[in-house]
BADO-443398 format. One record per residue (C-alpha): residue in three letters; x, y, z. Coordinates in steps of 0.02 Angstrom, whole numbers, plus 50000, padded with zeros to 5 digits. Layout:
BEGIN
ALAXYZ ...
END
This chain:
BEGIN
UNK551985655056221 UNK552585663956054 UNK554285660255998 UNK555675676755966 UNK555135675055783 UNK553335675655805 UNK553455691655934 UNK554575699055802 UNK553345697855645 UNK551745705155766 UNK552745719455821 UNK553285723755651 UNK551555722955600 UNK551045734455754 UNK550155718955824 UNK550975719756001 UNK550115730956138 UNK550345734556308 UNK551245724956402 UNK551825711756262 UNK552615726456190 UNK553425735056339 UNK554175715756382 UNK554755712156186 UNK555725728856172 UNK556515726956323 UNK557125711656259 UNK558005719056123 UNK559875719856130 UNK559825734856027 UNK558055745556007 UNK558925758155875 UNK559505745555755 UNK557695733855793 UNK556895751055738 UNK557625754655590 UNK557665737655547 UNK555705737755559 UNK555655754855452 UNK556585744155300 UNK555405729755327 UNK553905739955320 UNK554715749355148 UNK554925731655077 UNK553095725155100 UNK552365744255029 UNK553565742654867 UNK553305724354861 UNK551265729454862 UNK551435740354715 UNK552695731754601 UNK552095713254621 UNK550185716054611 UNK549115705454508 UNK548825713354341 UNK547185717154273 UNK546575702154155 UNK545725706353993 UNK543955699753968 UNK544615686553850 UNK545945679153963 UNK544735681854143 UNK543495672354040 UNK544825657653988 UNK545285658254170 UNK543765655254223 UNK543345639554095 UNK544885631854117 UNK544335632554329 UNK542835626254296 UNK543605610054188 UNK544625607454304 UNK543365604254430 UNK542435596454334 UNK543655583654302 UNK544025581254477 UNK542355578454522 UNK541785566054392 UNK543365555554396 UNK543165546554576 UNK541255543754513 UNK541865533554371 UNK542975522854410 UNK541805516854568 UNK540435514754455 UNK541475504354323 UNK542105491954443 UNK540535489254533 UNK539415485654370 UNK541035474754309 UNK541365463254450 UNK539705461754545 UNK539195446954638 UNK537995441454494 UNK539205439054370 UNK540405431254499 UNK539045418154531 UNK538955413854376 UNK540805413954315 UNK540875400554465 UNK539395391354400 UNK540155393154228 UNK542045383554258 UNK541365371554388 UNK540245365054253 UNK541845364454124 UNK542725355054278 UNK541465344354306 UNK541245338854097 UNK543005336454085 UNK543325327554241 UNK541645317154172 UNK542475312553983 UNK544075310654053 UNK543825295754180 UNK542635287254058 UNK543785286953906 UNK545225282354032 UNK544955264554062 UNK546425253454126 UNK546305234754045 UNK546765221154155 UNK547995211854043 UNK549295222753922 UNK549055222053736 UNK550795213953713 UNK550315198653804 UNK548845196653739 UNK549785196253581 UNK551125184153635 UNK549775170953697 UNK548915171453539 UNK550465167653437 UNK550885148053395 UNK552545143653396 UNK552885135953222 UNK553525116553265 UNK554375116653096 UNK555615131253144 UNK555535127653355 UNK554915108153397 UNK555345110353565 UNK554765126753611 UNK553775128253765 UNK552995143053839 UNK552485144954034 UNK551755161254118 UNK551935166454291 UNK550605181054340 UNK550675189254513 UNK549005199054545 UNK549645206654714 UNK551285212754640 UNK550505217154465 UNK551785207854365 UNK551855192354225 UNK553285182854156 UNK553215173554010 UNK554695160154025 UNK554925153553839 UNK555975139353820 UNK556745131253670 UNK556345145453548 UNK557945148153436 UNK556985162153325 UNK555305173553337 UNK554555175253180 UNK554645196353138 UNK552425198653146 UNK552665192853306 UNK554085205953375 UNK553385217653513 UNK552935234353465 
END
């Protein structure tokens, strides 16, 4: 079913017939003023015709017209195609493979160098250093030196007893 609006715009445009028409003018509160309403309407679109119709284009600006159309579709057309094209060829499973290939070979050199060169030595150099030291008997005659070493608990005490000086080369680092 039309809405008031939509009756209104056929019958100014003489679209209503019959029995559309007899039933939409009957409607009207007033016919006169609905009437002369439609005369100023119809004077509107005739003047509106004549003053606001496209003027005539000069072969120089129809032919601009037309290039700048033409670039325009152009452009609109080739720019989806591009961008599809540049990230397929870009990130395509080939080159994906063999970035992948690529840094799990880094990983697996680095991982390789890294565990070699890192080897933990069972005793620390500082007690190696202490156990090779004499005590000098002229400076300590007494001096005695005992070491404890817990495997489980990964821990050694050196108990020395009697020592009243360490010579300085044999300070810890």
């Amino acid at each position: 079913m039309k809405t008031f609006e939509e009756k209104w715009t056929a019958w100014i445009d003489g679209q209503l017939e019959g029995k559309e028409l007899a039933e939409f003018e009957a409607s009207l509160p007033d016919k006169e003023a609905a009437e002369a309403e439609k005369q100023d309407a119809l004077k509107l679109r005739t003047l509106l015709k004549t003053q606001l119709a496209a003027r005539p284009m000069s072969n120089a600006e129809f032919f601009n017209h037309q290039l700048r159309q033409a670039i325009a579709g152009d452009e609109r057309a080739a720019a989806p195609s591009t961008r599809t094209s540049t990230r397929a060829s870009w990130w395509s499973i080939g080159r994906l493979v063999w970035a992948g290939a690529g840094s799990l070979a880094i990983f697996a050199l680095c991982t390789f160098f890294v565990i070699r060169n890192d080897t933990k030595p069972d005793q620390s150099q500082y007690l190696s250093q202490i156990l090779n030291a004499r005590v000098d008997p002229a400076v300590s005659p007494n001096a005695t030196i005992s070491m404890f070493e817990s495997k489980e608990d990964k821990v050694t005490v050196l108990w020395v007893d009697g020592l009243q000086s360490l010579p300085a080369e044999y300070a810890a680092k």
